[in-house]
Residue, then its C-alpha position, 0 to 999 in steps of 0.5 A: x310570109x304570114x305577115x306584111x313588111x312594113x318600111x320607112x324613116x323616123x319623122x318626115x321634116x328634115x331640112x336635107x330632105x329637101x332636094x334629096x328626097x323631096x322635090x325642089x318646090x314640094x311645100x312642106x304642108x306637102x311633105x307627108x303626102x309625098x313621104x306617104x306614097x314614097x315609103x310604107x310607114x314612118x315613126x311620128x317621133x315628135x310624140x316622144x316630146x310634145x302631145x297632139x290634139x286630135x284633129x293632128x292626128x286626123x289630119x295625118x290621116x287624111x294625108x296618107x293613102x289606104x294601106x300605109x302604116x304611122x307606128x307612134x314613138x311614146x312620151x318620154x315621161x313615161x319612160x324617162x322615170x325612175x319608178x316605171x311601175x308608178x307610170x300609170x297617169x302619164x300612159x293614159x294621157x299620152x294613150x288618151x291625146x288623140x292617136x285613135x284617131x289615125x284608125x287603120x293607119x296606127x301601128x306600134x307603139x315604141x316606148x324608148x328608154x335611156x340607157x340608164x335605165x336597167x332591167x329590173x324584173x319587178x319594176x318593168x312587170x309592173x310597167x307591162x301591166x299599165x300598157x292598155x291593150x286598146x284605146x278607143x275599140x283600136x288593138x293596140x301594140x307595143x314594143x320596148x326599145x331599150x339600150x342597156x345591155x342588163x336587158x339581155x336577160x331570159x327574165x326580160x324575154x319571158x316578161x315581154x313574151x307574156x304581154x304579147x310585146x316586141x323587144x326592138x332590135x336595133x342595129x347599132x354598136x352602141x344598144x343590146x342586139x335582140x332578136x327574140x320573138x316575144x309577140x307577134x310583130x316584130x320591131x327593128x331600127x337600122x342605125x347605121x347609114x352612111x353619108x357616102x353610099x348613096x342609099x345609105x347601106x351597101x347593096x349587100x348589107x339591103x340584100x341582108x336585110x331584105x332576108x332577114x325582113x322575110x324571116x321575121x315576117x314568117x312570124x307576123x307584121x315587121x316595122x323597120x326603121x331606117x333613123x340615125x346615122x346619117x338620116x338624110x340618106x334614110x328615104x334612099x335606104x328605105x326605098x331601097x329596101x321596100x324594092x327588096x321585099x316587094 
């Protein structure tokens, strides 16, 4: 492999996390601190709604151990936007609020669209243009998750693979499954755990996706998410498939 694998949950509040994966007793202050050692990376969610000052940011930091990852899901006024390609000012604030400050602990960013939003060439080349390519001295990297299947396009994949930038595959019946190595990272969210299997997918299904892990890994980092479905068996199916990888 040639890249690492990183694994984790959307967030680390979750009121039915308590006693299933956090301890009985664990302050929520603690919460982090203990996902953080638990799991590889999580994606900070809450950006996707508000900003954050930059001693948050410092303080996630803090919280985390050398070697963990928060990849950074993107403001939705940069994407819930008819024009994408007019975007620039909500981008530099959003980029602008503080998230250098995670340094070696900041990963992808994930800029989601609504499935009402459909490709358009023009448009979202204009949009790849405005996406900075660092902040502060830090690389940064992006992936588009996106839930239109007008998307499923070879003039997408060639938009994305000259800007260096994932395309997210997402496992779920109701978004487009794409798995095109359009950068140097891959980006993948798995939607379909299930409330009655206690690490939310089939032993046979994290064997599945264990391999898959190692395949896109030939090709870079790998960022996998376990986030909807039935979230409160996400740390269990997390877990499950970091022991697969390791």
């Amino acid at each position: 492999m040639t890249g690492k694998i990183y694994i984790g949950v959307g967030g680390w509040t979750y009121e039915p996390w308590r006693g299933l994966f956090y301890p009985e007793g664990l302050t929520r202050k603690r919460e982090l601190e203990y996902a953080s050692r638990h799991l590889t990376s999580i994606e900070i969610n809450g950006t996707y709604y508000s900003t954050f000052k930059p001693p948050s940011w410092a303080k996630w930091r803090e919280e985390t151990p050398d070697g963990f990852v928060f990849s950074v899901k993107a403001s939705r006024y940069c994407t819930n936007r008819r024009e994408l390609a007019a975007a620039a000012e909500p981008i530099e604030r959003f980029i602008r609020q503080g998230m250098s400050e995670l340094r070696d602990r900041l990963g992808p960013i994930n800029w989601q669209f609504m499935a009402s939003k459909k490709f358009d060439a023009e448009d979202f080349g204009g949009f790849l243009k405005l996406l900075p390519r660092e902040v502060d001295g830090l690389p940064l990297r992006h992936a588009l998750e996106l839930r239109s299947p007008t998307f499923k396009d070879p003039r997408f994949y060639d938009l994305a693979r000259k800007y260096n930038i994932a395309i997210c595959f997402a496992d779920d019946d109701d978004f487009p499954q794409i798995d095109e190595p359009t950068a140097d990272f891959t980006y993948a969210r798995l939607m379909r755990t299930q409330a009655e299997i206690a690490t939310g997918y089939a032993a046979a299904e994290l064997d599945r996706w264990a391999k898959q892990a190692k395949e896109w890994a030939e090709r870079g980092d790998v960022f996998i998410y376990f986030i909807s479905g039935a979230k409160e068996r996400a740390p269990a199916a997390a877990q499950a498939l970091i022991e697969r990888v390791r």
